[in-house]
N, C-alpha and C positions, 0 to 999 in steps of 0.2 A: 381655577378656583371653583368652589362648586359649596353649597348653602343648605346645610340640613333642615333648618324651620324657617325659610322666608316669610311663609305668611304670616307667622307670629309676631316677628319683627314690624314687620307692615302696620300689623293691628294695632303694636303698641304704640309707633309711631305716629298715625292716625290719631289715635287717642289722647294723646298730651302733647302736641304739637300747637290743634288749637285751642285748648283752653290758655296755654302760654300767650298764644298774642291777643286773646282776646281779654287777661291782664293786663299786658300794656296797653289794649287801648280802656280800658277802665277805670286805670288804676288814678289815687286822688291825685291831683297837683296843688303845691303851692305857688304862690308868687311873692320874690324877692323884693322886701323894702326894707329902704333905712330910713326910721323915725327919729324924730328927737328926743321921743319924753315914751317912756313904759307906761303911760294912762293910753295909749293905744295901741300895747302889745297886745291884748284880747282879745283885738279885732282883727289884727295881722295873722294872727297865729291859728285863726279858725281857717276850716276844710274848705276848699274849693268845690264844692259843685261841678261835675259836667254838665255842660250846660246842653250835649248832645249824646246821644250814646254810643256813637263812634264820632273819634277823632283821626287826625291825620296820623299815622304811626310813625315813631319820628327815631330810626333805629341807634340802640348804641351799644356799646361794647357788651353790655352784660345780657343785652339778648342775642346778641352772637355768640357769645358765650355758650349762654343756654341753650337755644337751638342745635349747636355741634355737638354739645351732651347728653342733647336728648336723641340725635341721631347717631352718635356713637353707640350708645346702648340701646339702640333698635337693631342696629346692626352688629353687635354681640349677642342679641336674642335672635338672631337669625342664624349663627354655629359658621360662618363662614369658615371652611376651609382649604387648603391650597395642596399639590403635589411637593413635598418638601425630598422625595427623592427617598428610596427604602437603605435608611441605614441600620446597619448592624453593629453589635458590638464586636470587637475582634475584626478580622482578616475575610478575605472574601476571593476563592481560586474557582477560576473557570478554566473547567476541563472542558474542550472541543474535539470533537469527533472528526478526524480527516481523512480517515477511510474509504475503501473502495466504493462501499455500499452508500457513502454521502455522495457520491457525485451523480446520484440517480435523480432525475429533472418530476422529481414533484414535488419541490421544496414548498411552492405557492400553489393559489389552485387553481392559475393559468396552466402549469405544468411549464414555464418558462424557466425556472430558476431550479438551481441544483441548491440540494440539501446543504449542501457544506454553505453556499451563497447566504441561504438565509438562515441558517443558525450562525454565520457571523453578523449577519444583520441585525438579528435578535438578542445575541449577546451585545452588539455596539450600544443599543436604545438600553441595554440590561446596566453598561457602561453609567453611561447618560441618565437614570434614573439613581444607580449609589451614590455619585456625585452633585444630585438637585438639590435645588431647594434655596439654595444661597446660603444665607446669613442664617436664616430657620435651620440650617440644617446638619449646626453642628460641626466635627472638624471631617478633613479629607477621607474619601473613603481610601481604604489600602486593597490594591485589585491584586492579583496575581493572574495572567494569562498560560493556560496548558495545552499543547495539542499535541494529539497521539493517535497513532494508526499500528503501527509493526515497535514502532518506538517513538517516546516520547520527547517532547520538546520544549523547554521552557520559553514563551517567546518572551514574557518579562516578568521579572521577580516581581515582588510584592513593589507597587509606587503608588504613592498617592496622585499622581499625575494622569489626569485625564486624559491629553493627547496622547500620553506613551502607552495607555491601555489599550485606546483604540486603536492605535497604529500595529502593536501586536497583534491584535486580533485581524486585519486589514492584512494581514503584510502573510497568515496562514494560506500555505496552496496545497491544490486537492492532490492526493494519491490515490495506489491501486492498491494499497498495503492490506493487513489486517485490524482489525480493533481490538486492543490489548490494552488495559485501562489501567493495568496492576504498574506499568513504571509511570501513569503520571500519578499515582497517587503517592508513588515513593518520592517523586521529584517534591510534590507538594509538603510534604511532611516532614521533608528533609529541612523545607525554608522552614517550615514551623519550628521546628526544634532547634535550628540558629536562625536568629534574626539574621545576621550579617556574615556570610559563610566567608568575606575575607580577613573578618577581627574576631570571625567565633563566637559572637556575643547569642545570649541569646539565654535560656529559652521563653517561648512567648507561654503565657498561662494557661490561655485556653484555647482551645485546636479552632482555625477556620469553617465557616460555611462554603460549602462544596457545591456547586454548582454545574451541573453535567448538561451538555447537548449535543444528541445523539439520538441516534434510530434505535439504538438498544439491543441491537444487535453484536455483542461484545463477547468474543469468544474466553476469554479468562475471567467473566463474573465470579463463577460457583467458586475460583480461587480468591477472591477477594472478601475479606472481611472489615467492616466498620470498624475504629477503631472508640473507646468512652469518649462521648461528648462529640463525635463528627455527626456534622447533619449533610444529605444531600439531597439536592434539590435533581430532579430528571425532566430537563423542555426538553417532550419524544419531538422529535421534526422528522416529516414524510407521513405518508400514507401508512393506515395499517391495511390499507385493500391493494397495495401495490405487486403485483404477481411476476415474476419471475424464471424462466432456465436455464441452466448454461452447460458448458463440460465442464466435466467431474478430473475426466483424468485422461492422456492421449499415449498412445506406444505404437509403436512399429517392431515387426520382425520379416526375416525373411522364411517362405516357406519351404520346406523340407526338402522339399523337389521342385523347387525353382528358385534356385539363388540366388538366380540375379533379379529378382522380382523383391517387392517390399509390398506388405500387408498391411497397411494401417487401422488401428482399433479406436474408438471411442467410448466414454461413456457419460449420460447424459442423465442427468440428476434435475426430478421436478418436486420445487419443497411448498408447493402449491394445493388444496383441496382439491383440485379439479385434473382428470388427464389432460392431455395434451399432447398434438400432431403437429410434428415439425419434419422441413425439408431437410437433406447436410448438404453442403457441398463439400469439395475435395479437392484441392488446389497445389500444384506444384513449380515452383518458379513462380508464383505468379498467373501460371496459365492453370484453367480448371481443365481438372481430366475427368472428376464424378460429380452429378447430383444423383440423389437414391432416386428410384426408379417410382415408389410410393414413400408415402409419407410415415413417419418412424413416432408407433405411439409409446409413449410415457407415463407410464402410472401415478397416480395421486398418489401423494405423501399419506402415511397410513402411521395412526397412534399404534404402538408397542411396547407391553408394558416392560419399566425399569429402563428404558429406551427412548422415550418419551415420542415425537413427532418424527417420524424416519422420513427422510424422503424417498421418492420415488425413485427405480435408478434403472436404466437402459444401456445394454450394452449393444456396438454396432461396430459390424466389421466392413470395410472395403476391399472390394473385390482389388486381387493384385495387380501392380504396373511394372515395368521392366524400369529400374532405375538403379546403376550401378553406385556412383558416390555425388558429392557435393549437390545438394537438392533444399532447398526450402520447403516444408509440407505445412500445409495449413488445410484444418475444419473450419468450416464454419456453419453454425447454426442460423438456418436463413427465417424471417419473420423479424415483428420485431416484439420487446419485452423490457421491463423496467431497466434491464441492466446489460448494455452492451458489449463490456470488456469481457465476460465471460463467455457470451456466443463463440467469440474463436481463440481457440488453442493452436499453438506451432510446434514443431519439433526441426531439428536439422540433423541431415545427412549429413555430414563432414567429407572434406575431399581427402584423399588420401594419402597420408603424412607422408613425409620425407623420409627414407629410411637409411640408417647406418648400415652397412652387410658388408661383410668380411668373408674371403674366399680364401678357401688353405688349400693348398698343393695345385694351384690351378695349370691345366693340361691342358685344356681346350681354350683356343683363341676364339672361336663361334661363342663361347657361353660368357667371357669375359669380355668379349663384346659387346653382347646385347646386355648385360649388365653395365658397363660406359656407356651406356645410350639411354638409359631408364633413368628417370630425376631425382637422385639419390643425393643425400645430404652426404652422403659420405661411401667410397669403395677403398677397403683395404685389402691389398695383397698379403696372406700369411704364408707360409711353411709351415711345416707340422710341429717342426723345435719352436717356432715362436706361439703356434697355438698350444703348446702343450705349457708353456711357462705361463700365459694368460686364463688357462685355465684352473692352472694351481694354487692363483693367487686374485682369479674374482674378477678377472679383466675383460671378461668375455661379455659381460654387463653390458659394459658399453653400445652393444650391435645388437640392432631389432632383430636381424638373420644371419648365421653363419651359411654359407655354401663349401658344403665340402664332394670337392673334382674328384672323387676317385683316391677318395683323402686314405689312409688306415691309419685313425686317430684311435687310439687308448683310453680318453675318457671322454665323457659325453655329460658337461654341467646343465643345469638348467640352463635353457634356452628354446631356441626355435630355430629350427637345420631343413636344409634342404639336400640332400644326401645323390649324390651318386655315384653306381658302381659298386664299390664294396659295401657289404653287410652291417652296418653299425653295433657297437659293441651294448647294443640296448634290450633288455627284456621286451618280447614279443616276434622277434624277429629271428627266426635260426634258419642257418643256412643248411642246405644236405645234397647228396650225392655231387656229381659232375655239374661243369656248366653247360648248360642248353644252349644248345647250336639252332641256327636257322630260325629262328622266333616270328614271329608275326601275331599282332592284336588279334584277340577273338571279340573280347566285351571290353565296355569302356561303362562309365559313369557320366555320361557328358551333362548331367547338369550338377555338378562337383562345381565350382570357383575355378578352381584352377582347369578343366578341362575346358571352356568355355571358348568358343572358339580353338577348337584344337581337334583338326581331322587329323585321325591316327592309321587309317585306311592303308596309308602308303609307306607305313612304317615297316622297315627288316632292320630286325636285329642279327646279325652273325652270334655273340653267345650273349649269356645272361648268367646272373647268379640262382636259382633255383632256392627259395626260400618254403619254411613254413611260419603260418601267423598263427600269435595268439591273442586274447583279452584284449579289446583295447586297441587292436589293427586294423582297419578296415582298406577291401581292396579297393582300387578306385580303377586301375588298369592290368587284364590277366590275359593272359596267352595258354596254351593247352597247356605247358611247361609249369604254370603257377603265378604267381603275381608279378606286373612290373614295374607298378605303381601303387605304393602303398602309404596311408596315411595314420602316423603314431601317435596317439595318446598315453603320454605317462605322466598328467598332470604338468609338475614345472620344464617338462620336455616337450616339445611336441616338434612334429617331424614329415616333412614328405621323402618319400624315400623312393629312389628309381632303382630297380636290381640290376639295372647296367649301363655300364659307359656309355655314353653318349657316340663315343668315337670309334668305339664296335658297332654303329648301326648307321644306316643311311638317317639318322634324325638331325644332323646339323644341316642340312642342305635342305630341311622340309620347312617352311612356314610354320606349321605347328611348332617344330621347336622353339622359334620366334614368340611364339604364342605364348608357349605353356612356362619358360620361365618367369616371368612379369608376372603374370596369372598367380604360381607358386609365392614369387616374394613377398608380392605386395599380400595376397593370402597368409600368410606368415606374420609377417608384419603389423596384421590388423587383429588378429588374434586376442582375445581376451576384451577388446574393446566393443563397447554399445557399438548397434548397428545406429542410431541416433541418441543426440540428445534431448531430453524432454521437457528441456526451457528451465527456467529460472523463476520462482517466487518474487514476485515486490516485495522489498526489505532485504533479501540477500544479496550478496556482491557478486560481479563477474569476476571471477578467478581464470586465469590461463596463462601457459607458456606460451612466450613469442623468442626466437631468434634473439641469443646474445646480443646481436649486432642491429639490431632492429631500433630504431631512433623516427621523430616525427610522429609521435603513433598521436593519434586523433579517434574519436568514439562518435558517429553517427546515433541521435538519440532517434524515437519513434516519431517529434513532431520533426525533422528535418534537420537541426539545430546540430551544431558538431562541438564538442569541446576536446581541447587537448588534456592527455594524459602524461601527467608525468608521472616516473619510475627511477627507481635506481637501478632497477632490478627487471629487466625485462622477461626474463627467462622463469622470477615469479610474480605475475604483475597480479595487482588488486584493483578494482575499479569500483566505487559504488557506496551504499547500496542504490538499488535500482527502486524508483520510487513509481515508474507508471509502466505496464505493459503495451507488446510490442518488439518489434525488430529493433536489436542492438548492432550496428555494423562497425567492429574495431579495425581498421587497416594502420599501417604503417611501412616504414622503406626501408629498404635493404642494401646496403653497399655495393655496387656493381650492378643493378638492377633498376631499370627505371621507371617500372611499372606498379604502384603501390600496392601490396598483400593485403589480404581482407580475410576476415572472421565474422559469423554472421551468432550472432546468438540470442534465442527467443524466450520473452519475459511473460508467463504466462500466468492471470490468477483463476487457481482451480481452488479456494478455498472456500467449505461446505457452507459458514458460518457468512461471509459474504454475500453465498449465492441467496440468501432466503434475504429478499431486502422490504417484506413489509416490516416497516416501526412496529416495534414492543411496547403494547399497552403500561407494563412495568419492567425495573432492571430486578434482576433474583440474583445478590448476596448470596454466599454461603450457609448463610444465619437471616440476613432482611432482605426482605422482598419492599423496594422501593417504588408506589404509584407514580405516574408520568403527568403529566398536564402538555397537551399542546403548547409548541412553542410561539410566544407571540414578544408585541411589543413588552422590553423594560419590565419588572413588577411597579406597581405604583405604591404608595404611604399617603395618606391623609395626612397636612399636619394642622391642628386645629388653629383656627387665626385670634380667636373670640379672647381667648385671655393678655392678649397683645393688644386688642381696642378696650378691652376693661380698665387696664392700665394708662392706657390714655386718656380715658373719661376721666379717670381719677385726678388725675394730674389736671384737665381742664375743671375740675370743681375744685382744688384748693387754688388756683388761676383767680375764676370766677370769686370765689370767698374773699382771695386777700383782695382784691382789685374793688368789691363794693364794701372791705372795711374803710378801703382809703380816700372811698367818696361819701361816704358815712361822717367820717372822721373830718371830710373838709366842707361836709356842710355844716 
């Protein structure tokens, strides 16, 4: 409660308080007699004299009367008034901000509490103030609770209930998502325009008060537009001096001339006034293999006009590592800055799938050996009539690699072949004069994939087929003769091609041979696919195939935490969405097998509008530009008291009136 003119009240109080008792003690008295005879009512009926000028004061009802009336209305000239709680008319929706850029720890200005912490704090008191006031304050407020980051969430329709407002608001957890504000306003307006979406009823007359709290950092504003009659309110929470960088964006490849090596790239985005020198480091498995040698500077964010504040942006390459397949890679940005989840990015190397391959006219027991030895999801034995029926009608799909022994097939579908011996029936490839006797390597390609590991030194070939190449051929292994080993691109074709049997040359008895098929298939087989994946968005789902037969499957989140997955469908499983960044580890069991399968998959947020995490002095509408106010306790309402005690006064004077008509009347 709090008193806009006390000293007035005072004064007045002071001032007619005591000339009131100094009437009573003043005031005449009579003395009750009973006479016999009216020849001495004369003398009865005159004025008593005080015989002192103060007497005893001898209290009775109608100066307690008086007195409370006169204090009443000293204390209505004083304005008292009380918090009765800010009500509105109409509906009342609090949009909350759960976003990445809320969970950055300068909510207070300890720097202890995260944004999101205390704009639900601020909204609870925000609670707690629609609902004051008591009996002064009118009927129930109607809240509605919203929170939104990648997508929206209604935590409670519209209730007049206090507890269930709060408990909404209580019960919002942080993510790494984005801030996209356009579906809770759809959520909101949808309750507005039916009261009751399970009876339809509805619609309400005039649109709610909108209530936002957030940093302001909201990538789908300039798409949102107010709608006649919506007001919104902006509590900015966080710093606008909060300074931040992170990555932008990560890729890996391998280099041209060294295959077996992976390149990793960065780039690093400062949305900052000021540059900025930061360490990387470079991590794989877990184990660090780089930190940069100096420190990697970053340019200040620079105004551009129609462009508005660009930020700054660095790109950074790491020097190569030898790393074949199944790998973890992770940057990190070392130091530290408002915003931690975007310091590091992951990507994964994947191990190297299981492959279907099918052999037609197979001749050599050495090649279909080492082929039964290699971890193949599947080896089929064809003939040429059964590869020619499979081909005619699309069956050939089925198999990552066909190997064809010395095959002489007639068509050639899309796919991916590993050829040896005869000439394939493919553009780029012709064969001419005699076969080449006595052969032996001149040049090799040995940093090709498939030669990789493959000394060819001790190679004799007895004949070869004698080819010429065109467009699209590349040699990989040639002899004075011409090419032995060639690699075909014809788009939905592609092809390693040996120009002769295997069983014409001393190569099954060589280790390289050992080598170079495995090399070839699995080269084959990986064909068209990313050398890694570059992680997953918060808000999007894990998508993957796992093994038909795959059951138990379980999901390792980023805090440790496991939940099961269920599927009907494991071969196309869904999981998600993914709400915080970090390592996703999916395993599951396999019939026959007693060792659990694992998938590792990394949730990265590289989104630009995140990374700048100082608070927006204002949100910008399409059309309105809305001002912020720091977010604090509740709004408060004055509600004035003084015509509540007027009406009491009034009520104690017609008290006062009938009570000295009735002693009036019995004297």
């Amino acid at each position: 409660m709090t008193w806009l003119t006390p000293l007035f009240g005072g004064i007045v109080l002071a001032a007619v308080v005591p000339p009131l008792l100094a009437l009573y003690f003043l005031r005449l008295r009579r003395t009750r007699r009973v006479i016999p005879s009216t020849l001495l009512w004369k003398r009865s009926v005159e004025d008593l004299r005080a015989n002192a000028p103060f007497q005893r004061l001898r209290p009775t009802l109608l100066l307690l009367l008086q007195l409370l009336l006169l204090a009443l209305l000293a204390v209505a000239l004083m304005q008292p008034r009380f918090d009765g709680g800010e009500r509105r008319d109409g509906r009342t929706v609090l949009l909350i901000d759960n976003s990445a850029s809320m969970n950055v720890l300068d909510g207070d200005d300890a720097g202890t509490q995260s944004r999101l912490q205390f704009a639900k704090a601020s909204a609870i008191e925000r609670i707690e103030a629609l609902h004051g006031g008591g009996v002064f304050s009118g009927s129930a407020a109607e809240i509605m609770v919203v929170a939104f980051n990648d997508v929206a969430e209604i935590r409670t329709p519209f209730t007049d209930s206090r507890q269930a407002a709060i408990a909404a608001v209580e019960g919002i957890e942080p993510t790494d998502g984005r801030s996209l504000i356009g579906g809770g306003l759809q959520l909101a307006r949808a309750f507005l325009t039916v009261i009751d979406p399970d009876s339809q009823t509805g619609p309400v007359a005039a649109p709610a008060a909108l209530e936002l709290w957030s940093d302001g950092r909201i990538t789908d504003l300039g798409d949102q537009v107010l709608r006649a009659g919506e007001t919104i309110d902006y509590h900015r929470v966080g710093s606008m001096e909060t300074e931040n960088i992170g990555i932008a964006s990560i890729a890996a490849q391998r280099p041209y001339d060294a295959l077996g090596q992976i390149q990793v790239f960065v780039a690093i985005e400062n949305p900052t006034a000021a540059r900025r020198s930061v360490d990387l480091q470079l991590s794989v498995n877990g184990a660090v293999r780089s930190i940069t040698a100096r420190k990697v500077e970053i340019p200040a964010s620079q105004e551009k006009p129609g462009l508005g504040q660009v930020a700054g942006r660095k790109q950074f390459s790491f020097a190569p590592f030898d790393q074949e397949r199944d790998a973890i890679i992770e940057v990190l940005v070392l130091g530290e800055d408002g915003q931690p989840i975007d310091d590091v990015a992951a990507l994964i190397v994947p191990p190297a799938k299981r492959l279907r391959v099918a052999v037609v006219d197979a001749e050599s027991f050495v090649l279909r050996s080492i082929l039964e030895g290699m971890n193949l999801k599947s080896l089929d034995l064809l003939d040429l009539a059964e590869y020619e029926q499979l081909a005619e009608r699309g069956g050939l799909d089925a198999y990552d690699v066909i190997v064809l022994d010395d095959a002489a097939v007639k068509t050639m579908p899309p796919g991916r072949y590993l050829s040896f011996g005869r000439t394939p029936p493919i553009e780029g490839v012709t064969e001419f004069g005699n076969m080449a006797t006595g052969v032996i390597v001149r040049r090799s390609s040995e940093d090709h994939p498939i030669l990789r590991y493959v000394n060819l030194d001790e190679l004799y070939i007895s004949s070869m087929h004698k080819v010429t190449t065109g467009p699209g051929v590349t040699t990989l292994v040639e002899s004075g003769d011409g090419a032995l080993v060639v690699a075909i691109d014809r788009g939905p074709v592609q092809m390693i091609h040996v120009t002769f049997d295997p069983l014409d040359s001393n190569w099954p008895y060589l280790r390289s041979f050992v080598n170079f098929v495995p090399n070839a298939v699995e080269y084959l087989g990986g064909l068209g696919e990313a050398l890694a994946t570059t992680g997953i968005a918060p808000g999007e789902p894990i998508v993957t195939r796992l093994p038909d037969q795959a059951k138990e499957i379980r999901i390792r989140l980023p805090d440790g935490s496991e939940e099961s997955v269920e599927t009907g469908d494991p071969s196309n499983l869904a999981w998600g969405p993914v709400r915080r960044t970090g390592l996703y580890e999916l395993s599951w069991e396999e019939p026959g097998t007693s060792d659990r399968r694992q998938r590792v998959f990394a949730v990265n947020q590289l989104d630009a509008t995140e990374r700048r995490i100082d608070a927006a002095e204002s949100i910008d509408f399409s059309v309105d530009v809305i001002g912020g106010s720091a977010a604090k306790a509740g709004g408060t309402r004055w509600q004035d008291f003084w015509p509540w005690i007027l009406g009491v006064a009034l009520a104690l004077m017609i008290l006062e009136w009938w009570i000295w008509q009735r002693q009036s009347a019995a004297g």
